[in-house]
C-alpha positions as CSV (number, residue, x, y, z in Angstrom):
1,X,117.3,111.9,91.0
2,X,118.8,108.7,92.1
3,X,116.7,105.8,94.7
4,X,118.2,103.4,96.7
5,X,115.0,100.9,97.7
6,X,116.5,98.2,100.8
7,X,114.1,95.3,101.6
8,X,114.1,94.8,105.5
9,X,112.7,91.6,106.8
10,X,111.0,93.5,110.1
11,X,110.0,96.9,112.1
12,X,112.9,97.3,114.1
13,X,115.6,96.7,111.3
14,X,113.7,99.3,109.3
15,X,113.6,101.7,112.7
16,X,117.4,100.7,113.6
17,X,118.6,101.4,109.6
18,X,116.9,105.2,109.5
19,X,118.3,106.1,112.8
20,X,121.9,105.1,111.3
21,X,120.7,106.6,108.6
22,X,120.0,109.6,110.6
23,X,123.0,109.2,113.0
24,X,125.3,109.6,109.9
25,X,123.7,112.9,109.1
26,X,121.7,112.4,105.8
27,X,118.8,114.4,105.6
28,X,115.6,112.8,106.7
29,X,113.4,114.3,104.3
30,X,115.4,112.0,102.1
31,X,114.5,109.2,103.9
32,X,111.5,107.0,104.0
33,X,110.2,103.8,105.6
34,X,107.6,101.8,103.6
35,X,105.7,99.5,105.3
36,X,103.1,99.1,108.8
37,X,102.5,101.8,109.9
38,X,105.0,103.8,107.7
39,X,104.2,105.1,104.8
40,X,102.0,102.7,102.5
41,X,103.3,102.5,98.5
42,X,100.2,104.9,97.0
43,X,101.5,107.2,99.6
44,X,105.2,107.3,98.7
45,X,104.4,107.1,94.9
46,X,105.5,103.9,93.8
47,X,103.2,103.1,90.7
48,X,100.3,100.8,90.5
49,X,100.9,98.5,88.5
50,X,97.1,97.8,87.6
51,X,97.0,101.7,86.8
52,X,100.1,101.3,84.1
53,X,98.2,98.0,82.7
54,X,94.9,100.2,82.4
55,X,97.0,102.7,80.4
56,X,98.5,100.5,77.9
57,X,95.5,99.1,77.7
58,X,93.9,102.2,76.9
59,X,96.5,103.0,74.2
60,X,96.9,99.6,72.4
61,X,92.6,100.3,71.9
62,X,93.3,103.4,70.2
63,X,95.0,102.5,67.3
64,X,94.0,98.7,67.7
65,X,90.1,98.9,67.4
66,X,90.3,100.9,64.2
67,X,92.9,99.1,62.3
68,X,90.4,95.7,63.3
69,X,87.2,97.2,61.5
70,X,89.7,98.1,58.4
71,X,91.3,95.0,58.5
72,X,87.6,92.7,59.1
73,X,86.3,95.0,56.0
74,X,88.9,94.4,53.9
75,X,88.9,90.7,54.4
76,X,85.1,90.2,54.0
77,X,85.8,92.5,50.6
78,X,88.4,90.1,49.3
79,X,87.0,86.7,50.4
80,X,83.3,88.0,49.5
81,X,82.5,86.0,52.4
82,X,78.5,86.2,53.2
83,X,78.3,86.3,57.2
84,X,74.0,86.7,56.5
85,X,73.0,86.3,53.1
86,X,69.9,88.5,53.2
87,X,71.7,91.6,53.7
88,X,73.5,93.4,51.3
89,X,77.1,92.9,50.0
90,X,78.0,95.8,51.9
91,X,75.9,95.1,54.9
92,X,78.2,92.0,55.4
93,X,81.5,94.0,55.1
94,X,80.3,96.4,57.7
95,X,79.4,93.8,60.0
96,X,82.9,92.1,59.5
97,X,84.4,95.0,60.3
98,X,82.4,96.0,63.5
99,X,83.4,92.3,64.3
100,X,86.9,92.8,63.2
101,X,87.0,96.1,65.6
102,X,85.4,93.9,68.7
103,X,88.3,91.3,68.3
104,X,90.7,94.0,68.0
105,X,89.3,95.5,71.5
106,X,89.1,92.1,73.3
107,X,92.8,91.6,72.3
108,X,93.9,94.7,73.5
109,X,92.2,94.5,77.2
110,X,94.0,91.1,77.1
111,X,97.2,91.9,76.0
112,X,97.7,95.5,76.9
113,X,96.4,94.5,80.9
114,X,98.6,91.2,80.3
115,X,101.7,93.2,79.7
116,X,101.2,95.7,81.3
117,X,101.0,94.2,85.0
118,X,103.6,92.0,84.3
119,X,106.4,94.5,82.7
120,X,104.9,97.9,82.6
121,X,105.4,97.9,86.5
122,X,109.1,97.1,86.4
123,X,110.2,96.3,90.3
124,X,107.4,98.4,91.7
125,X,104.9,95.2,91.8
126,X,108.0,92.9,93.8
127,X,108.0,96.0,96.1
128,X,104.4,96.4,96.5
129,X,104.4,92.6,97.4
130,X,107.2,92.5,100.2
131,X,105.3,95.5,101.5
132,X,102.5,92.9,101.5
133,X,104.0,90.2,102.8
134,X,104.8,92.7,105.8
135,X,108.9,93.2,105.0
136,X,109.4,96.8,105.3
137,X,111.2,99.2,102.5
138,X,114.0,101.7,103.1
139,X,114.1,104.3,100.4
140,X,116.3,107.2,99.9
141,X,116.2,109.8,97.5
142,X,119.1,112.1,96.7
143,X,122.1,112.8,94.4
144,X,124.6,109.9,93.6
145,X,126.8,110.6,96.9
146,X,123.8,110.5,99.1
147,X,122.6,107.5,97.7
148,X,126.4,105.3,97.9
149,X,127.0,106.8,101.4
150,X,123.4,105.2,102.2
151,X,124.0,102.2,100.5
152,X,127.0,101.7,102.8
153,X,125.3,102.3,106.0
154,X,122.2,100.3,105.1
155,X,124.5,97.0,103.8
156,X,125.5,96.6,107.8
157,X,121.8,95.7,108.7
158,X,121.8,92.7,105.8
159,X,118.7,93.9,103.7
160,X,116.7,90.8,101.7
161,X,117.5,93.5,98.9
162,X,119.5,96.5,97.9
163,X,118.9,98.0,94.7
164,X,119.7,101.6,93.1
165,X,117.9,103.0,90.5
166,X,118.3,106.8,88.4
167,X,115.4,108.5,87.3
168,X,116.0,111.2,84.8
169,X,112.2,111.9,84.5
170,X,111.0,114.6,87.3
171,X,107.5,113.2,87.7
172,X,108.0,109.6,88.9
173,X,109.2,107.4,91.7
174,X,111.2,104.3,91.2
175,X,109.8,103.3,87.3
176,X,107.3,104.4,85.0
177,X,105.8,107.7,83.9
């Protein structure tokens, strides 16, 4: 499937692309407007970006949390580090660890939601923000000669943006799974 995604500065560039759009006979169940009163960017598809960051999140604590209560074990067994001297040498390695695994799960929330708003989104957040700032988004789906012939018609009304994009995946708009 491939995407073409044209930024529009207002309402009646948007209205006066689809209708030449629609003039040059591409299907208009092919075509969408983004924007005010138009389809909003949950509706359409496009992926939150908070809702990718809450997934690598997610999966950076799965392996994360229990390599940090092996690794904060381990240490305390080497260094024979007392954390509290009135509990047993063991007592202190299992408390390093259990610290070891809640330094490994504060780093993933930070990193994974880090990372994942700022690249796990790819070009939906820009998107998501023009639609924001109240720019409007042209976005047609179809096979690589629907897609050019757009891209044609479209590049007459002097988008902000023009940008194709090919998804091979079946369950996704734009980027991400």
């Amino acid at each position: 499937m491939n995407y073409l995604v044209a930024v529009l500065p207002d309402r009646i560039q948007a209205e006066a692309a689809y209708s030449a759009l629609e003039k040059a006979g591409l299907p208009t169940s092919q075509i969408n407007i983004l924007g005010n009163g138009y389809l909003s960017a949950d509706e359409f598809g496009l992926i939150d970006p908070d809702k990718q960051a809450r997934k690598q999140s997610t999966r950076l604590l799965w392996w994360l949390v229990p390599f940090g209560f092996v690794a904060g074990a381990a240490f305390n067994y080497l260094t024979a580090i007392e954390i509290f001297p009135q509990i047993t040498r063991f007592g202190n390695e299992l408390l390093a660890g259990i610290l070891g695994a809640i330094s490994a799960a504060l780093g993933a929330t930070l990193i994974g939601r880090g990372v994942g708003l700022t690249v796990g989104s790819g070009d939906a957040l820009p998107y998501r923000n023009r639609l924001n700032d109240g720019k409007y988004l042209i976005v047609v789906t179809g096979n690589r000669n629907l897609t050019r012939e757009a891209t044609r018609i479209v590049r007459q009304f002097e988008p902000e943006n023009i940008q194709g994009y090919t998804d091979y995946s079946q369950n996704s708009k734009l980027v991400g799974n």
